[in-house]
Wavefront OBJ file of the C-alpha trace (Angstrom):
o trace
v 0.000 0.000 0.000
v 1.504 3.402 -0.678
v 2.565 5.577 1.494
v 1.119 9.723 1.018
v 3.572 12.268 1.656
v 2.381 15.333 3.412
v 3.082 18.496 2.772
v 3.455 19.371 6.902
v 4.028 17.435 9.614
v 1.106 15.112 11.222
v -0.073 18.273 13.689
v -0.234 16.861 17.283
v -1.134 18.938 20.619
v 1.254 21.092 22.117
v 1.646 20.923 25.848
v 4.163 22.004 28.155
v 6.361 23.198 25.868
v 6.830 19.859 23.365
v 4.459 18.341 20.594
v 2.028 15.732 22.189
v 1.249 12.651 20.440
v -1.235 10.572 21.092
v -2.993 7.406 19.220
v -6.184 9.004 19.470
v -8.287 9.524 16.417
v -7.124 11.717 13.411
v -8.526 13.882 10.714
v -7.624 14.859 7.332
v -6.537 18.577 7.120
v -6.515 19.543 3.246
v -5.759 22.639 1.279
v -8.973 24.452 -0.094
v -6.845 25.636 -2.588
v -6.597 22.079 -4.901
v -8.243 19.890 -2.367
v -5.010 17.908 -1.468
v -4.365 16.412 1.687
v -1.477 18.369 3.622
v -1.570 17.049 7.130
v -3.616 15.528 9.522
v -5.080 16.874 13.250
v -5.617 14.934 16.222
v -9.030 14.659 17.348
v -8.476 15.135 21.203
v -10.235 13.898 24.042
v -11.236 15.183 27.499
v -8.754 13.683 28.922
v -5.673 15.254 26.637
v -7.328 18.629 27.637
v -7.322 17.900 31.533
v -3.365 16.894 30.631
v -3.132 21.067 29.149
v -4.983 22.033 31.629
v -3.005 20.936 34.205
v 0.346 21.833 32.412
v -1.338 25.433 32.717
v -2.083 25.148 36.130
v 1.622 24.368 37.055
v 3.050 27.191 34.887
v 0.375 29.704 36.573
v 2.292 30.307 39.896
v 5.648 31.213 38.196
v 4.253 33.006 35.011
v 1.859 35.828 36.870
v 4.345 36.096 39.324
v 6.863 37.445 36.827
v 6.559 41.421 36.894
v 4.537 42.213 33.743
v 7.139 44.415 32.587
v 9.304 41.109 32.481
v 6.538 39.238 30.585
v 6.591 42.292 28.551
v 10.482 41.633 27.042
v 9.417 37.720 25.746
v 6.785 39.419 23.625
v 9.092 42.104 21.762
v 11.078 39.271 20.702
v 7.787 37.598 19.807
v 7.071 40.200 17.864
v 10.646 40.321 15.832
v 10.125 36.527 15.208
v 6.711 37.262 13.698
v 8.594 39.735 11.460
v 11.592 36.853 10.580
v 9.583 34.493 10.076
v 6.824 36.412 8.039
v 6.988 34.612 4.772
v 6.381 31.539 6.015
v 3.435 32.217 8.431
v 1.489 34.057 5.504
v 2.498 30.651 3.184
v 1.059 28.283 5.642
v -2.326 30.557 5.855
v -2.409 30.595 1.951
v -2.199 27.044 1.780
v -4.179 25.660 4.714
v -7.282 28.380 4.375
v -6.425 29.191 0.935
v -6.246 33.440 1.276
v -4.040 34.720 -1.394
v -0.817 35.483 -0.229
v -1.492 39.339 -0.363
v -4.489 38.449 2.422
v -1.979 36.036 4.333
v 0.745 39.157 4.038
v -1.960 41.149 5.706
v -3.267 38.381 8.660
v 0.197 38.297 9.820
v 0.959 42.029 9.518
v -2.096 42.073 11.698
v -1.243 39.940 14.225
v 2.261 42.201 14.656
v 0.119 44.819 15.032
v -1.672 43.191 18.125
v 1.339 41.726 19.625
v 2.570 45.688 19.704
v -0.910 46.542 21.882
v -0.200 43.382 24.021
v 3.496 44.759 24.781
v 2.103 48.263 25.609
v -0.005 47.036 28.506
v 2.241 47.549 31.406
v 1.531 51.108 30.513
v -2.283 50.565 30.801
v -2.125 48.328 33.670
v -0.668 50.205 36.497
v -3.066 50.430 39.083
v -4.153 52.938 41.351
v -3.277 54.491 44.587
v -4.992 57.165 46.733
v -5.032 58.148 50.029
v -8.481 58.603 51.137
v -7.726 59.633 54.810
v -4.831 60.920 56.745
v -2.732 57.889 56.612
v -5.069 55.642 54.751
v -4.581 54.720 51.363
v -6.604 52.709 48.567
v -4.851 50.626 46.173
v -6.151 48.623 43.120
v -4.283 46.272 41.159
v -5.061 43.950 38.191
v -4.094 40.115 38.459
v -4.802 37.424 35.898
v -7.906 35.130 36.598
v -5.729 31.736 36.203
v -5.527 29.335 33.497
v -7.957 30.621 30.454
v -9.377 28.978 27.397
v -9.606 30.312 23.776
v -11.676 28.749 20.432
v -10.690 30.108 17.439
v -11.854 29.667 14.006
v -11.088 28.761 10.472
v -11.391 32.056 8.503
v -8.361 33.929 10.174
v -5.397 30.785 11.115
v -2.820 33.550 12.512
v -4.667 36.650 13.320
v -7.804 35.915 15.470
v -5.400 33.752 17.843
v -3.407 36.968 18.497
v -6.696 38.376 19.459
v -6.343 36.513 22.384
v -2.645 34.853 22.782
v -0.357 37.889 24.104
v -3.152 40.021 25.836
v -4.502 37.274 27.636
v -0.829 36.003 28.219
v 0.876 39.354 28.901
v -1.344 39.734 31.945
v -0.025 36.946 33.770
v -3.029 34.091 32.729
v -1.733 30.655 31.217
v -3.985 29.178 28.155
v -5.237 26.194 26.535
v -5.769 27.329 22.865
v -7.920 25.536 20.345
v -7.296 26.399 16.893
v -10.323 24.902 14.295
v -9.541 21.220 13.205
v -9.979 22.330 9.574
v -6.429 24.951 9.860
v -4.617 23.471 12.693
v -0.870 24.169 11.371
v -0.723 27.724 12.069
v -1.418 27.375 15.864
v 1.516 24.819 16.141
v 3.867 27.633 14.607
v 2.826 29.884 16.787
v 3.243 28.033 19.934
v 6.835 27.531 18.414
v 7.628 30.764 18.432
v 6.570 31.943 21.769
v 8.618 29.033 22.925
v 11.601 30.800 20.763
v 10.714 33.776 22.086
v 11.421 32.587 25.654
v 7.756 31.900 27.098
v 8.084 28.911 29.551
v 6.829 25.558 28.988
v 2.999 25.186 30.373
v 1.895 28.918 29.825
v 0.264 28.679 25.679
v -0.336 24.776 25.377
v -2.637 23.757 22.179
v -5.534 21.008 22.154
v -6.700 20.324 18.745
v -9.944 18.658 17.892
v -13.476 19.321 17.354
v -16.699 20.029 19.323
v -15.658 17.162 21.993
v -12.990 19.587 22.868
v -15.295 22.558 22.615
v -17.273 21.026 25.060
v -14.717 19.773 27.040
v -13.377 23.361 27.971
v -16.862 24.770 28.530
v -17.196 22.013 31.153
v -13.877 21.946 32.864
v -13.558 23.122 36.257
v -9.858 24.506 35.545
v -10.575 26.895 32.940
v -11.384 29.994 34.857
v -12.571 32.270 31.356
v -13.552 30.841 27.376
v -12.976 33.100 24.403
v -15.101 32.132 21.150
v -15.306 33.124 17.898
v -17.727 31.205 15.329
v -21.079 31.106 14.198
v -23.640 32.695 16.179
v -25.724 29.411 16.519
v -22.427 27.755 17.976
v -21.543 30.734 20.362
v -24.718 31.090 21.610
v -24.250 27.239 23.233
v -20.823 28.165 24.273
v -21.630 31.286 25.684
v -24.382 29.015 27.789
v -22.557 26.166 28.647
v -19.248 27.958 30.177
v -21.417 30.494 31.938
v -23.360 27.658 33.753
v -20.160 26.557 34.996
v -18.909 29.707 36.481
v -16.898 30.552 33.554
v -16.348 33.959 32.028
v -17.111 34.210 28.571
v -16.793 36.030 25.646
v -18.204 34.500 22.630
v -18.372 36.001 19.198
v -21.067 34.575 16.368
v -21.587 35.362 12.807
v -22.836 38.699 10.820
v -25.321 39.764 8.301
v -23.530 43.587 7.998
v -25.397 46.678 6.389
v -23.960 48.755 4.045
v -26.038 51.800 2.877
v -25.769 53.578 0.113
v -27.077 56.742 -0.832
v -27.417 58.234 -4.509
v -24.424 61.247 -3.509
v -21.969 58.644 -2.429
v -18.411 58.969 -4.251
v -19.149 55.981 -7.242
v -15.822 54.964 -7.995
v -14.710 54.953 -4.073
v -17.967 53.455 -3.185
v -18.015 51.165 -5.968
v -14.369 49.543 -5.251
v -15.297 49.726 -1.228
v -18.327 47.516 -0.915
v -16.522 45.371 -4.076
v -13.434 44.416 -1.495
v -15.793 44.168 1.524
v -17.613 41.648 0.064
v -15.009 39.298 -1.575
v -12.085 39.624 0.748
v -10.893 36.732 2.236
v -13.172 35.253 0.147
v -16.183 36.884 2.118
v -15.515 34.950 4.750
v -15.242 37.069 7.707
v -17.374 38.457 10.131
v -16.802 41.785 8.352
v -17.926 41.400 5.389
v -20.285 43.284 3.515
v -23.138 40.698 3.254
v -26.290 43.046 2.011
v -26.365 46.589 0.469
v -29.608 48.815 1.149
v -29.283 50.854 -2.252
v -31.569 54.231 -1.492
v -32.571 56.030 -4.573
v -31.114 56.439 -7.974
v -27.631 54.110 -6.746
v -28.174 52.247 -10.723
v -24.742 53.930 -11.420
v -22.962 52.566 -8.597
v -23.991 49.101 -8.981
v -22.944 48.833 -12.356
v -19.503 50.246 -11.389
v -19.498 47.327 -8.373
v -20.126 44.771 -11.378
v -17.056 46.437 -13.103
v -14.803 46.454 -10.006
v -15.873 42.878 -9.273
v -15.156 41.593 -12.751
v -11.816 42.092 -11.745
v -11.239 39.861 -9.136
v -9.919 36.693 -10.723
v -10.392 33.119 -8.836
v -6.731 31.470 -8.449
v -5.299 34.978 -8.943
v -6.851 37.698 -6.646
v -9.550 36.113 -5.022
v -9.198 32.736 -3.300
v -11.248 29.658 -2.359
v -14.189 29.112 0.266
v -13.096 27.091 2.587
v -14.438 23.340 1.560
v -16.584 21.469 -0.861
v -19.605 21.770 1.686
v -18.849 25.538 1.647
v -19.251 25.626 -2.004
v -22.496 23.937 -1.954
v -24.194 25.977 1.008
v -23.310 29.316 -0.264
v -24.078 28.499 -4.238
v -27.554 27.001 -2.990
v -27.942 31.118 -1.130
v -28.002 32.097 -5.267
v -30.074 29.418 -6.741
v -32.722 30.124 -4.014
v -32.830 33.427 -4.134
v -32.769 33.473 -7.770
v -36.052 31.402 -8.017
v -37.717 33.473 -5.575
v -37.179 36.503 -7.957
v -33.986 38.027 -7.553
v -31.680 38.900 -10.300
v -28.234 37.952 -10.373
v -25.932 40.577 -12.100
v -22.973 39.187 -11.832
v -22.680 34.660 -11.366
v -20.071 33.601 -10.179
v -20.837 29.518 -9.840
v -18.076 27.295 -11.911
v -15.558 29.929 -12.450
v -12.794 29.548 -14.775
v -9.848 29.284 -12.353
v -6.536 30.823 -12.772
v -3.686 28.179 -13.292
v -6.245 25.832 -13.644
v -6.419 24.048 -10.374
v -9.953 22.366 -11.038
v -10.202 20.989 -7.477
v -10.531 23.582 -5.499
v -13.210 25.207 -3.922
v -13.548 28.629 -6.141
v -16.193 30.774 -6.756
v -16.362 34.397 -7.855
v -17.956 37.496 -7.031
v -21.589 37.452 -7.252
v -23.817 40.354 -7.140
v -27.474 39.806 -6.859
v -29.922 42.765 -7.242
v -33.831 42.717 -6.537
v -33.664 41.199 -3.049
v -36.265 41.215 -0.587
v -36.286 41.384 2.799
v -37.912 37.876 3.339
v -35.948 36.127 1.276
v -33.235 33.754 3.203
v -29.940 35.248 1.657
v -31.312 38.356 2.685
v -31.587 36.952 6.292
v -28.883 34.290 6.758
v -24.965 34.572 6.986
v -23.821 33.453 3.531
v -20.194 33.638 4.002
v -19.162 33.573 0.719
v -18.023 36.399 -2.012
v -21.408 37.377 -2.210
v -23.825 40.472 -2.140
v -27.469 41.005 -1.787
v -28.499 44.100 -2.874
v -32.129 45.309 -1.249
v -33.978 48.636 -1.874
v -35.253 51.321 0.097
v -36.991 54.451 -0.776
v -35.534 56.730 1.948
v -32.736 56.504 4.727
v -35.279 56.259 7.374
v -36.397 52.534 5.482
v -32.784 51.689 4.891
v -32.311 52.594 8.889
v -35.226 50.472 9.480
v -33.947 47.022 7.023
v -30.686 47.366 9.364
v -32.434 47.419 12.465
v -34.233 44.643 11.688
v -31.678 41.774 10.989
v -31.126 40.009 14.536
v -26.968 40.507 14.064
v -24.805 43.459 15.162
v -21.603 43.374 13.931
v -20.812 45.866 11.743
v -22.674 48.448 9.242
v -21.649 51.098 7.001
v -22.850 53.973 5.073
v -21.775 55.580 1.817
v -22.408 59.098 1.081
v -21.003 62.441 0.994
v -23.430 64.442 3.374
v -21.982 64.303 7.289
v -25.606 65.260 8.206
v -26.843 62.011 7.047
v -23.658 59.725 7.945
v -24.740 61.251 11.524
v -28.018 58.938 11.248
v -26.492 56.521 10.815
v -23.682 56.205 13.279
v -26.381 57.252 15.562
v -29.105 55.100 14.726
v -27.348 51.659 13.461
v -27.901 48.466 15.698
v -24.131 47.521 14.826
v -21.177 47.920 17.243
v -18.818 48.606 14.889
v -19.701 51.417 12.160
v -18.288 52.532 8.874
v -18.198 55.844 6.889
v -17.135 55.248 3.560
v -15.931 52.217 4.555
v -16.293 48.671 3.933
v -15.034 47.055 6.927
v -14.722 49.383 9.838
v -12.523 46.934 11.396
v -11.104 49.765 14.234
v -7.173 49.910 15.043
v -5.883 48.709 18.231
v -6.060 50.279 20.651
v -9.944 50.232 19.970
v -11.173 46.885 20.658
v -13.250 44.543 18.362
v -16.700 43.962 19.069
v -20.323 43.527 17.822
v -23.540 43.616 19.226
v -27.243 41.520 19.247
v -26.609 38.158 18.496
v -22.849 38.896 16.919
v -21.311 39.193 20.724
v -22.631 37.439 23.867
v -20.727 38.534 27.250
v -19.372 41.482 28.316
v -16.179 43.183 27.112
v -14.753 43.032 23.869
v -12.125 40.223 22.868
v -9.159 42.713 21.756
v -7.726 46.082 22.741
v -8.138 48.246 25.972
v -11.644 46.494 26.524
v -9.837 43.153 26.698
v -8.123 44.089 29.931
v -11.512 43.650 31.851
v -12.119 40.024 30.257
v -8.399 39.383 31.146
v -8.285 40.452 34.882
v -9.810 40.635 37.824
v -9.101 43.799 40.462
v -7.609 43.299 43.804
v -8.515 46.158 46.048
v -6.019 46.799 49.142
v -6.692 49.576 51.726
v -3.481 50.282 54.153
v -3.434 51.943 57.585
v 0.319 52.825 59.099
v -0.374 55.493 61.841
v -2.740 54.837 64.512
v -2.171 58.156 65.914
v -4.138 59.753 62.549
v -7.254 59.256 63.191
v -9.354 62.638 62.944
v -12.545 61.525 61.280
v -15.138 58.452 60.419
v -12.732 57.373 57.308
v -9.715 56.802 59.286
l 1 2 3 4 5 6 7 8 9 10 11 12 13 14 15 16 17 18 19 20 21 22 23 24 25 26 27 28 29 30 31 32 33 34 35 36 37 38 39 40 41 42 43 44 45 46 47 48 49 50 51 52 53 54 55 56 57 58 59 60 61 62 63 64 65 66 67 68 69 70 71 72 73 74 75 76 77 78 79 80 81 82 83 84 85 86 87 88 89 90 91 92 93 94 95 96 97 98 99 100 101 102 103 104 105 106 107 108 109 110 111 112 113 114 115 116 117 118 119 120 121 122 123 124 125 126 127 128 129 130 131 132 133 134 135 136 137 138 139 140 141 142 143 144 145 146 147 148 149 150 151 152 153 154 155 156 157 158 159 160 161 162 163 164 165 166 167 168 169 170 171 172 173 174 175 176 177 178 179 180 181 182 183 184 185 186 187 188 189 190 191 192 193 194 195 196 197 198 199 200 201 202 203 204 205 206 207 208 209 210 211 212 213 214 215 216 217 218 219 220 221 222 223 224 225 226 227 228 229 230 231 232 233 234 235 236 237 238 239 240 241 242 243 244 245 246 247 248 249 250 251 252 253 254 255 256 257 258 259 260 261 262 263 264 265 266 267 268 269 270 271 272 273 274 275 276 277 278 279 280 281 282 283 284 285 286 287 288 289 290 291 292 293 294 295 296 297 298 299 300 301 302 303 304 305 306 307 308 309 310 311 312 313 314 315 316 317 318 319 320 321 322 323 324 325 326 327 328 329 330 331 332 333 334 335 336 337 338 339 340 341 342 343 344 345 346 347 348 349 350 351 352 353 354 355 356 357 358 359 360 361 362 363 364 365 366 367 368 369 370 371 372 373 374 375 376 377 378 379 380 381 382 383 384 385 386 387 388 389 390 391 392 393 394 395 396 397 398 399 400 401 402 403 404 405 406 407 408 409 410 411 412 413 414 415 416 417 418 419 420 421 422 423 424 425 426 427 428 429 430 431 432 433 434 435 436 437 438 439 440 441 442 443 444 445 446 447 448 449 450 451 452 453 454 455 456 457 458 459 460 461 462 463 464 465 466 467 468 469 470 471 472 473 474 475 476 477 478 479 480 481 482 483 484 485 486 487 488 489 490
């Protein structure tokens, strides 16, 4: 019987500082770029997580007790190795969730960016001191919860773990990281390099598998917080499950964003905006434009969208969705909608592929026009490179379409009049909103967040907001003099 080669290594756990193998059951991890098969991910079981989670546990006493500003110096080297080894992180997201390499550039470039807000935090973190009385003083201070938990997904390999990693780290908490079980070889780079960077063994261990894991961490009794980012019907069980352990949680679903356009809005900036906000990353990202409430005479615009997106070349500049399954589900969105009456400008089912490589899971840029509200694409996440246009006869109505999907991510509005951006910002059930702007994705250190049924817990799950999630506030008051006394507070 022959033997397959694979492109990487068999991808294994990684606890206390060394790859874990185990004989449990594996899973084939292949490239949505050809369909080959480039590795293969344990499937872990509760018992290979309680092993993490007690790894954690053991580095917990050590690692928060190491002055942040200490912690602080293992993540600026971090951060250079991120830079060094740059090629090669955005190679393995090209190939293992099929981005182009421009996208993959871009992840990692990203993920410097938070490693740089995760090495400023000894500057946020200080504490405070006041004395409230002759001789009495108040003192706060921020310590780490303990050992933590975070589920990532498949759409963003490298960046959405540094969402989590070094803030969650940098303030003195160990982790047990899952990465998704259909991109598992980024996570096992990563944990490589914060090993090379000097982190010790048993601080960032990784469990792969699927939702046996999932549930695993929701359940366990070590795992003080969970961070989750997925579909909305998947966090809303997370979000459930952890929290009726005693668990904080943070758990981030899926999208159906808004972007409005009105019939002033810039055409050619407008145009190539909601173009790139759709079909980046392959649409699939929480950001993504998914519907565009056209208000008025916007005829002009769309027709510049379907000359924008006529650009974007599968194999070339736009990559594949994610999986054969993926394929299906989001080119069953168009024939539905299609039948029900919408019109489909621009099709982008069986594409002609650049360099040819017939077994992968490609489809281009699809605009569909005519949508109504009650219509399922106009309702569900498609998470494809896909856009339902809908119509509205005044601002108020497009206001009123936005309002009315049960998501809250993001939304966006096109248009040269501040007046009537102003509406918007004000009046949008999104926590994240966009002026001219595809995907108002905000800079650190503004934290990422949605609202409705895009976010469930408190906080966000990046930037200053993230500090909150992260810590927990001791509060110290201190009397020295017992001669001071001259009122009721001393």
């Amino acid at each position: 019987m022959a033997t397959t080669t694979l492109k990487y290594n068999e991808t294994t756990n990684y606890i206390a500082g060394k790859p874990e193998a185990n004989g449990q059951q594996r899973m084939d991890v292949r490239s949505p770029l050809d369909g080959t098969l480039i590795s293969t991910v344990v499937l872990s079981t509760a018992n290979d997580l309680d092993k993490a989670v007690k790894a954690a546990e053991a580095a917990f006493p050590a690692w928060s007790g190491t002055p942040i500003k200490e912690r602080a110096q293992i993540f600026y080297r971090y951060r250079e190795l991120l830079l060094k080894n740059r090629e090669e992180l955005a190679l393995l997201v090209h190939t293992e969730n099929g981005k182009t390499m421009e996208e993959s550039y871009a992840e990692v470039d990203k993920s410097v960016e938070l490693t740089e807000f995760a090495c400023s935090l000894p500057q946020l973190v200080q504490g405070e001191l006041l004395e409230v009385s002759k001789g009495v003083e108040c003192r706060i201070e921020r310590k780490p919860l303990g050992v933590v938990a975070s589920i990532a997904p498949f759409n963003f390999p490298n960046m959405v773990p540094h969402w989590t990693i070094p803030n969650a780290l940098m303030l003195g908490n160990t982790m047990v990281f899952k990465p998704s079980e259909i991109v598992p070889i980024s996570s096992t780079r990563i944990a490589e390099l914060l090993k090379e960077a000097g982190l010790p063994d048993g601080v960032f261990n990784v469990v792969n598998g699927d939702r046996a894991i999932v549930e695993a961490i929701s359940d366990h009794p070590g795992i003080k917080a969970v961070s989750f980012v997925g579909s909305t019907k998947v966090a809303k069980i997370v979000y459930a499950r952890a929290t009726s352990t005693l668990k904080r949680a943070v758990c981030l679903g899926g999208a159906k964003n808004h972007l409005i356009v009105l019939p002033d809005a810039h055409l050619e900036m407008t145009a190539s905006n909601v173009v790139a906000s759709m079909s980046g990353c392959a649409g699939q990202r929480c950001m993504a434009a998914a519907q565009m409430v056209g208000v008025g005479g916007v005829e002009p615009i769309i027709q510049q969208m379907i000359v924008e997106a006529k650009k974007l070349v599968p194999g070339k500049n736009l990559g594949p969705v994610i999986s054969k399954v993926a394929y299906e589900r989001i080119t069953g969105y168009i024939a539905e909608a299609e039948k029900a009456g919408a019109k489909v400008l621009l099709d982008g089912r069986n594409p002609q592929v650049e360099g040819g490589a017939k077994d992968g899971y490609y489809l281009g840029p699809t605009i569909i026009d005519h949508v109504t509200t009650d219509m399922r694409i106009a309702q569900e996440e498609v998470f494809g490179p896909v856009i339902s246009i809908v119509r509205a006869k005044d601002l108020d109505a497009a206001i009123a379409i936005e309002n009315a999907n049960p998501y809250g991510n993001a939304a966006a509005v096109f248009t040269q009049s501040g007046g009537l951006a102003r509406q918007v910002m004000e009046r949008a059930s999104a926590g994240m909103i966009g002026v001219n702007i595809g995907v108002p994705v905000p800079r650190e250190p503004f934290s990422f967040g949605g609202w409705n049924d895009s976010k469930f817990g408190t906080c966000d799950i990046t930037g200053k907001s993230s500090i909150e999630f992260w810590t927990q506030m001791k509060k110290t008051t201190t009397k020295w003099n017992p001669e001071g006394k001259t009122n009721w507070m001393s």
